[in-house]
N, C-alpha and C positions, 0 to 999 in steps of 0.2 A: 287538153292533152289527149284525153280517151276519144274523142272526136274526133280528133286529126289522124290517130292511129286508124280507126275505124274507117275516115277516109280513103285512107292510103291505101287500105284492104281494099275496101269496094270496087277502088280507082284499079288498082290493080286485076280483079277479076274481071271486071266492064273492058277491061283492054284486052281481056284473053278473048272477047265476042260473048259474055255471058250479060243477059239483065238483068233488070236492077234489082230483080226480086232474090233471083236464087243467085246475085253477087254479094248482098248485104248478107244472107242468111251463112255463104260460106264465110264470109269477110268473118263474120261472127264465131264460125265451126273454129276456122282455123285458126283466132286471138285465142278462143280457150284453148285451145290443142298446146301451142306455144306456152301460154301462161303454166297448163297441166307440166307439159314438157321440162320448164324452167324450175317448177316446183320440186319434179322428182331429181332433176340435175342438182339444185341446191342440197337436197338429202342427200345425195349418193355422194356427193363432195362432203359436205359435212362429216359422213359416217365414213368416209377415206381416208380425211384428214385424221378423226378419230383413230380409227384402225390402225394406221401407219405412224403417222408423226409421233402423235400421242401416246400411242402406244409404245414406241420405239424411248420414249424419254422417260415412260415410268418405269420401264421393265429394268432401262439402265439408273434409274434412283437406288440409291440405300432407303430412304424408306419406308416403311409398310403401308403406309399410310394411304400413301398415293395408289398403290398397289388395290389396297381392297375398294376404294372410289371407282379406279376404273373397271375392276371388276363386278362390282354391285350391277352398272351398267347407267352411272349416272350422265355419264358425256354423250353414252348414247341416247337416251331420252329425250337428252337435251338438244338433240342434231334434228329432233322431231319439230322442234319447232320452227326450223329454217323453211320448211316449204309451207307453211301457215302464213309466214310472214309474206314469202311471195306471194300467194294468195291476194294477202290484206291491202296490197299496193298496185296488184297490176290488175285487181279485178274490175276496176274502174274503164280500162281502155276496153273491155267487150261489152259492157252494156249501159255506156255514157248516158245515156238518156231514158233509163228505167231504174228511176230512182230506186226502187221498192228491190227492186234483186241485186242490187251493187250494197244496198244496206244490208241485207239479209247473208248476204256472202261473208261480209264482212265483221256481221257480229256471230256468226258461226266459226270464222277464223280466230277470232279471239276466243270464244268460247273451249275451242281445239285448246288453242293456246294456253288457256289459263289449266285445263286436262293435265296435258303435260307438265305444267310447271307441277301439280301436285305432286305427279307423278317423281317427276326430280326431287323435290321433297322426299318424297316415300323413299325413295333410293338411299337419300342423302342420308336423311336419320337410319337405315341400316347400316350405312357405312361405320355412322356414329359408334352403332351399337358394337359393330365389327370389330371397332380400333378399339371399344371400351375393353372389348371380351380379351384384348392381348396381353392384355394385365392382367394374370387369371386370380392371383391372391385376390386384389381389388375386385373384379368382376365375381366370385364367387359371395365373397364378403355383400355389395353391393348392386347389387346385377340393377340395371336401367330400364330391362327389356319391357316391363308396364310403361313405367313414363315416356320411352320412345311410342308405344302403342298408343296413349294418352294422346301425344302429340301428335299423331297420324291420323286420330279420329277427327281432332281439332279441324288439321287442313284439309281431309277430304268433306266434313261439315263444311266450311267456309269457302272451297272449292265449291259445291254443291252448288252454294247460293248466290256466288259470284255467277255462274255457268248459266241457271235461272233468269237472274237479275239482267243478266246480257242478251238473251235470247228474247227475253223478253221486254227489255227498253225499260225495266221499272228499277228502283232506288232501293237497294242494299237494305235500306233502313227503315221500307215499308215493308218488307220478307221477313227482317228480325223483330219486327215489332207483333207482327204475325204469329214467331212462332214464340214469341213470350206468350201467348193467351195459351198456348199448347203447352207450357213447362211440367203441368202435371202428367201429361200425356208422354213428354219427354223425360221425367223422374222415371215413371214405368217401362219404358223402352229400355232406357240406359244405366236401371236398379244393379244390375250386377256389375256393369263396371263402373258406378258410383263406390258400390260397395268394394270391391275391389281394388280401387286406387287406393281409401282411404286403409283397407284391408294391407296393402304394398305397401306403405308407408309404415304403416306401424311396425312390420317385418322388419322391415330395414331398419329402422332408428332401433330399433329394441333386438337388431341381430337375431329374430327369432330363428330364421331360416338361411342357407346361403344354398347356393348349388354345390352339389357334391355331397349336403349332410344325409348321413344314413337317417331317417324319421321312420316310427311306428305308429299307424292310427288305426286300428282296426273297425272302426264305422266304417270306415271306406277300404277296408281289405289292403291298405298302402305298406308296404314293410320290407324300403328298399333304401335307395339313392336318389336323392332329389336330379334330376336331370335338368330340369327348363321352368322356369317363373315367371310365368307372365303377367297381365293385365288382370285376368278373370282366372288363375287356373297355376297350377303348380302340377308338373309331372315326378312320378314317382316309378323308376324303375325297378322293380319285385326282384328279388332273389330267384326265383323261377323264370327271370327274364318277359314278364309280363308288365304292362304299362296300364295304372294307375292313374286318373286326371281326379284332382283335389279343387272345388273351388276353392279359390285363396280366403276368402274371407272364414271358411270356416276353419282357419288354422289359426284365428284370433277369435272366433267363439265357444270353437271345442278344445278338446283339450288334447294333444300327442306328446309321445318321447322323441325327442331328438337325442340321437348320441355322437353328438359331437364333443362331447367333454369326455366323455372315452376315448376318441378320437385324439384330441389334444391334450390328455394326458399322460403319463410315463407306461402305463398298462393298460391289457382290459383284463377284468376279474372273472378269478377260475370262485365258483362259487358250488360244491358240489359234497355229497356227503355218502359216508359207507356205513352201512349198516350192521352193527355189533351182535351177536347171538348172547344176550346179557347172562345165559348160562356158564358161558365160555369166563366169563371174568370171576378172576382170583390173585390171589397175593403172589409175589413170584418167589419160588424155590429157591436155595442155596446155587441147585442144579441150573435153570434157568439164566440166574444171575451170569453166572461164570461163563455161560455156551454166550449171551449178549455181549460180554465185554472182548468180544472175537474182534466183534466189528465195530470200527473204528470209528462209526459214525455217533455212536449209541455209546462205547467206553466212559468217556469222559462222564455224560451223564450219569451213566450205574452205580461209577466209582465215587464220584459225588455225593449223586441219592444215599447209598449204604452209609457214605460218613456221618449226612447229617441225620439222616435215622438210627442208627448208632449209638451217635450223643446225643439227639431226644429223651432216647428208651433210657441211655446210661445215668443222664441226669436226674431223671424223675425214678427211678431206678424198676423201669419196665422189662419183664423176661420177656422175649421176643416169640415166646412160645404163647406168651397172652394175645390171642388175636383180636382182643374184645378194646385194650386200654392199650397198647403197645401200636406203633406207629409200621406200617410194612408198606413196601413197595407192590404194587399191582399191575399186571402185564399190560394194563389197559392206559394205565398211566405211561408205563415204559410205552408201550406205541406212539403214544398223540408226542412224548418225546423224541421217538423217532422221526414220527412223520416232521415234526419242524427243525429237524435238523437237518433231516434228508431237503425238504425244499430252502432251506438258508443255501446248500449246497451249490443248489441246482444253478444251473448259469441263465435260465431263460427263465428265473424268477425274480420280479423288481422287489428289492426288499427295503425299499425307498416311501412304500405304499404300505396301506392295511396290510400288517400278515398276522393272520387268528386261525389257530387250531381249537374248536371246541365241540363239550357237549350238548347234541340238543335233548330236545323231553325225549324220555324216552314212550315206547306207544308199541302196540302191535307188530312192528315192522320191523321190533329190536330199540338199541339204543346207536343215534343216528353220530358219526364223528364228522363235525363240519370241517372243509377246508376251505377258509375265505382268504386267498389271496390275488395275489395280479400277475398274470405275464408279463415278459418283457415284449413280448412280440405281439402287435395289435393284430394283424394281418390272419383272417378267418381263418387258412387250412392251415395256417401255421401255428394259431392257436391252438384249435380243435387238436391238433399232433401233441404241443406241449399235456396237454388235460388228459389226455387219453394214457400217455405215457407214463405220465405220475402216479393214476390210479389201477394202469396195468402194474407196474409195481410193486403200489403199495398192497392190493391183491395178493399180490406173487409171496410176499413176507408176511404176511398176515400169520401164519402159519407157525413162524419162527417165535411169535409171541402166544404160542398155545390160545388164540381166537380163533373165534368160526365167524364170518360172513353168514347173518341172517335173509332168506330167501323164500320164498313160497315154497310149498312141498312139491316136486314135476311128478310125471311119472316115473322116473329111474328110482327115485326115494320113496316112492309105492311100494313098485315093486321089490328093494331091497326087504321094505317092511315086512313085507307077505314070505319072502324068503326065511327072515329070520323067525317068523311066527311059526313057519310050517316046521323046523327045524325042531 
């Protein structure tokens, strides 16, 4: 067949008056020109077809599916391989009788060939990953993105040696037998993403990580949003909008917070404390009493408190003037009473959760009133506004229970001092 073509060329240019030398060598120009010609015609039809038809039937699909395949750019890829193939079949009719470059053509067209197929692979398993990610619970929960990478190392490895093995005329099975003598050489090449598959998996089965969860690691300065999890590597988007890369496996040797269980719970916790001037604490007055049961919040309490101190003292028959053996009310107590009345109140506080008003030690700094409870609102500035508001506040009324706010001395309280001494 390649011979009779080749004839028909030669015959043909010997007719135009040309000899036999420079008729065989055109007969020869112009089969490849043809062959080149048909090669790029079948691509440009292929990637027509692609573009128009194909295109025309995914866009009118419901769905998505098809959408992100063709988009990844897998049909395109694939249209790479139509002028290869022409290659593979008509290279025979330009040079019928030179064996050595009709072979060589040949195992370089498959070589292409088998390129591409990777290449469609590679596509393919993004598409995978694509369609995986439209699931976003699931893809957060579970993300595939290492083991799609796994599997791309896989086929561009075994592309490799198919690509070798063709070009060069040898057996598949004397390459891998080759590079078994190399596996140690291959353990140290591919140590971090050994480490880090088996690193991925343990993530995932143990739920330690998903995309989305806020983590804190400070070895690595990380103290964001998990963003992306891949094969070798976990990205961490900072608060300050800076980007963090974590190898993976060291989220299974060291040790980080994840707040995801704040996340997924009813609050996140207001954990914060005011500091007493333990000067300021004393029993509360007759006076006092009466000005507190104003406010509504605090009434019930007082009126309470006084009865069962009342019938303490009356039973054991204590004069209420003994402040040594007699039971009394203290402003300090009346506060921490308030403050958990006032936050029961409050509408952006979960009372579902921890709620603790206590004392801590006291120390240099005063005697410290904790407030450990939970918002209702997880969400940062909305937090930070509830917290702030409470303890503007509780600040604000401090006051109302004859305490003082313990603070360093600044200069204003210097200088009052110096005032009053010169006086």
């Amino acid at each position: 067949m390649g011979q009779t073509v080749t004839a028909l060329a030669e015959g043909w240019f010997l007719a135009l008056g040309l000899s036999d030398r420079p008729a065989t060598v055109l007969a020869r120009v112009a089969i490849v020109i043809v062959i080149v010609g048909l090669s790029l015609l079948s691509n440009f039809l292929a990637k027509k077809i692609i573009s128009t038809v194909v295109r025309r039937i995914v866009r009118k699909s419901r769905s998505r599916w098809d959408d992100i395949i063709y988009d990844r750019g897998v049909l395109n890829r694939l249209s790479h391989i139509a002028p290869a193939l022409v290659v593979y079949f008509m290279n025979p009719l330009a040079f019928p009788e030179i064996g050595w470059v009709t072979t060589a053509i040949q195992r370089g067209s498959i070589a292409y060939m088998i390129a591409m197929a990777v290449l469609v692979l590679d596509a393919v398993l993004e598409s995978v990953n694509d369609i995986y990610m439209t699931n976003a619970q699931q893809s957060r929960q579970r993300p595939i993105k290492g083991y799609i990478q796994l599997l791309k190392i896989l086929f561009y490895i075994v592309g490799l040696v198919l690509v070798v093995t063709t070009i060069m005329d040898k057996s598949p099975v004397g390459i891998l037998s080759g590079i078994g003598a190399l596996s140690a050489v291959l353990l140290l090449v591919f140590r971090d993403t050994i480490l880090g598959l088996v690193a991925g998996v343990q993530l995932s089965s143990n739920h330690m990580v998903h995309i989305g969860d806020w983590i804190e690691m400070p070895k690595y300065g990380a103290d964001g949003d998990v963003i992306d999890v891949t094969l070798q590597t976990v990205k961490v988007q900072n608060w300050d909008k800076t980007i963090t890369t974590i190898p993976i496996y060291s989220l299974v040797s060291d040790s980080f917070k994840n707040w995801r269980g704040m996340s997924e719970s009813g609050g996140r916790r207001i954990k914060r404390a005011i500091n007493i001037d333990m000067r300021t604490v004393k029993f509360c007055t007759p006076e006092m009493t009466d000005r507190l049961k104003r406010y509504p919040l605090i009434r019930d309490y007082v009126t309470q408190r006084q009865a069962e101190v009342s019938a303490y003292n009356a039973e054991r028959g204590l004069d209420d003037a003994d402040l040594l053996s007699s039971r009394r009310m203290t402003n300090l107590g009346t506060f921490r009473a308030y403050i958990a009345a006032y936050l029961r109140a409050h509408p952006m506080i979960n009372k579902e959760m921890t709620f603790l008003i206590r004392h801590l030690s006291p120390g240099p700094t005063g005697l410290p009133i904790e407030i450990y409870v939970f918002s209702a609102d997880k969400v940062w500035a909305n937090y930070e506004g509830i917290q702030a508001d409470i303890f503007d506040h509780l600040l604000a009324v401090i006051p109302e229970f004859e305490l003082q706010v313990f603070q360093q001395p600044s200069g204003s309280d210097i200088e009052r001092l110096v005032e009053k001494s010169g006086q």
